[in-house]
N, C-alpha and C positions, 0 to 999 in steps of 0.2 A: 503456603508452600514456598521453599524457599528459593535464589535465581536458580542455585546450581540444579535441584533436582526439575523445577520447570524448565529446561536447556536439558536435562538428561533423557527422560523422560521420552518426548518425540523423537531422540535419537537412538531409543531403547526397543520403542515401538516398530520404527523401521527394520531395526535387524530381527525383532520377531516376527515381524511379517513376512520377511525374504525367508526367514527358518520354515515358514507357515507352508510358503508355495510348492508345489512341487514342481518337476523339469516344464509338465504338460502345461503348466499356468491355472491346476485349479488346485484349489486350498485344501491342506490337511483338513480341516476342521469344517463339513457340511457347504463343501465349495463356498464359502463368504471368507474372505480375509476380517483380519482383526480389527475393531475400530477405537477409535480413541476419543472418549467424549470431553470435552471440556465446556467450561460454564461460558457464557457468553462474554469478555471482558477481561479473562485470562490466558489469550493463545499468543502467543510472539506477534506481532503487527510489523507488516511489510512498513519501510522509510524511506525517502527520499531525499535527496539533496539536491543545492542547486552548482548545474554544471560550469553556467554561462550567465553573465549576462552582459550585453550591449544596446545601449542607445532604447532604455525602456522597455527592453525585451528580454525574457528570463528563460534560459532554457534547465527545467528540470528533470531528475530521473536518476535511475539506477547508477550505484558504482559499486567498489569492492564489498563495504560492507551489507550491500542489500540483498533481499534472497524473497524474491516475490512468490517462492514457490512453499515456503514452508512459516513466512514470514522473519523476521530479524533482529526485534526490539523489545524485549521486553516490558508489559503490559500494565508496569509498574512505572516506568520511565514519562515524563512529563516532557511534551513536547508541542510543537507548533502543528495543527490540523492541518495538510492544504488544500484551500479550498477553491473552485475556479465557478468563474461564468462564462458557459458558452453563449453567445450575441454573434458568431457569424463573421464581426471583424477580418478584414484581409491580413494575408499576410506582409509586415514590414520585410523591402529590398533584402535576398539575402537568406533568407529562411525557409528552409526546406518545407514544401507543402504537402508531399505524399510521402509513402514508407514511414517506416520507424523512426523514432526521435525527429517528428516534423510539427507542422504549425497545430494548435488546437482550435484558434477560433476563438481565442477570447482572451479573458482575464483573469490572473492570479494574486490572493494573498493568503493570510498566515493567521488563524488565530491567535491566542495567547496559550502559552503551555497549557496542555491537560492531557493528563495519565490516558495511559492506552486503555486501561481498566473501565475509564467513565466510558467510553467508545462502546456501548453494548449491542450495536446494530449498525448496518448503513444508515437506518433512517436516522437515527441518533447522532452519526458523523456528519449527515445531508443538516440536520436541524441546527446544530451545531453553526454551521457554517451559512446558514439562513437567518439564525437569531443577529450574526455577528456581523453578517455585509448587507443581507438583504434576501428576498424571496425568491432572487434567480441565482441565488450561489448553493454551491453542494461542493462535497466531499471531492476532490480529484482523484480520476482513477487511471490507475495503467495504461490504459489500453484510449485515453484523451488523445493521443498525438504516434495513436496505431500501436504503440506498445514500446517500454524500456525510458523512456523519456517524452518531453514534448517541450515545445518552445509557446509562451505566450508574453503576454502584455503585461507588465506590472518589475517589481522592484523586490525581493528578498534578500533576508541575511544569508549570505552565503558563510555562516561560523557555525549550521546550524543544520539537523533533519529534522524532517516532519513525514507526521503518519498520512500514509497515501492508501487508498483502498485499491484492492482488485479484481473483480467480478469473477474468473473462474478458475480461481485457485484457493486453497484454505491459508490464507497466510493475511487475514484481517486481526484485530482486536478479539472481534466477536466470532470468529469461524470456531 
């Protein structure tokens, strides 16, 4: 399938669903709205970038081009995993430790590219990220540093996104 029509596609589906609804909120069609199946490996995957960083401390997260809602990157694209350890770590002088875009508790780094496509699960992005640092790393998600961003420990290219996971939204690889 090719970009343009995998990018048309879930934007195609949404105005059919809105055509679907009625005023009252239940659906034309046996009250179920419409759904849209896709294979595990092929749905746009939410990205991340890094905002900040100082004195060994990285803050990452959401900017213009991310969309944690519906995901943003096509599932083709090769990219850095990011993957974190949480350990409990304080936070370094400075760094916000509650609300959004605050401390996570640990450590961050970056696999080597790989397609959103190879991503066919969480556990696949958790494994990923376990074969490549160790048994206490996984997949970074959203919602690490309370949600939109987080601040941890470690050193990233900032010339770069990487595929972030997000628990309760469809906007992974594999959703």
């Amino acid at each position: 399938m090719s970009v343009f029509v995998r990018r048309l596609v879930p934007a195609a589906v949404l105005a059919l669903a809105a055509l679907a609804v009625t005023p009252g909120g239940a659906s034309a069609a046996n009250g179920a709205a419409p759904a849209v199946a896709t294979s595990p490996g092929e749905h746009l995957g939410l990205t991340w970038t890094v905002l900040e960083q100082r004195d060994g401390s990285v803050h990452v997260g959401t900017d213009t081009l991310s969309n944690p809602y519906l995901g943003d990157t096509d599932p083709g694209t090769e990219l850095p995993v990011l993957c974190i350890r949480v350990d409990g770590r304080p936070a370094p002088a400075g760094i916000p430790t509650t609300g959004f875009h605050s401390w996570a508790g640990g450590e961050v780094a970056a696999t080597a590219p790989t397609a959103g496509s190879e991503l066919t699960s969480r556990d696949e992005a958790d494994g990923l990220c376990a074969d490549t640092f160790g048994s206490d790393w996984r997949m970074a998600e959203f919602h690490d540093g309370e949600g939109w961003s987080f601040w941890a420990t470690g050193t990233l290219p900032s010339d770069t996104r990487f595929w972030t996971a997000i628990n309760d939204q469809p906007a992974n690889p594999w959703s």
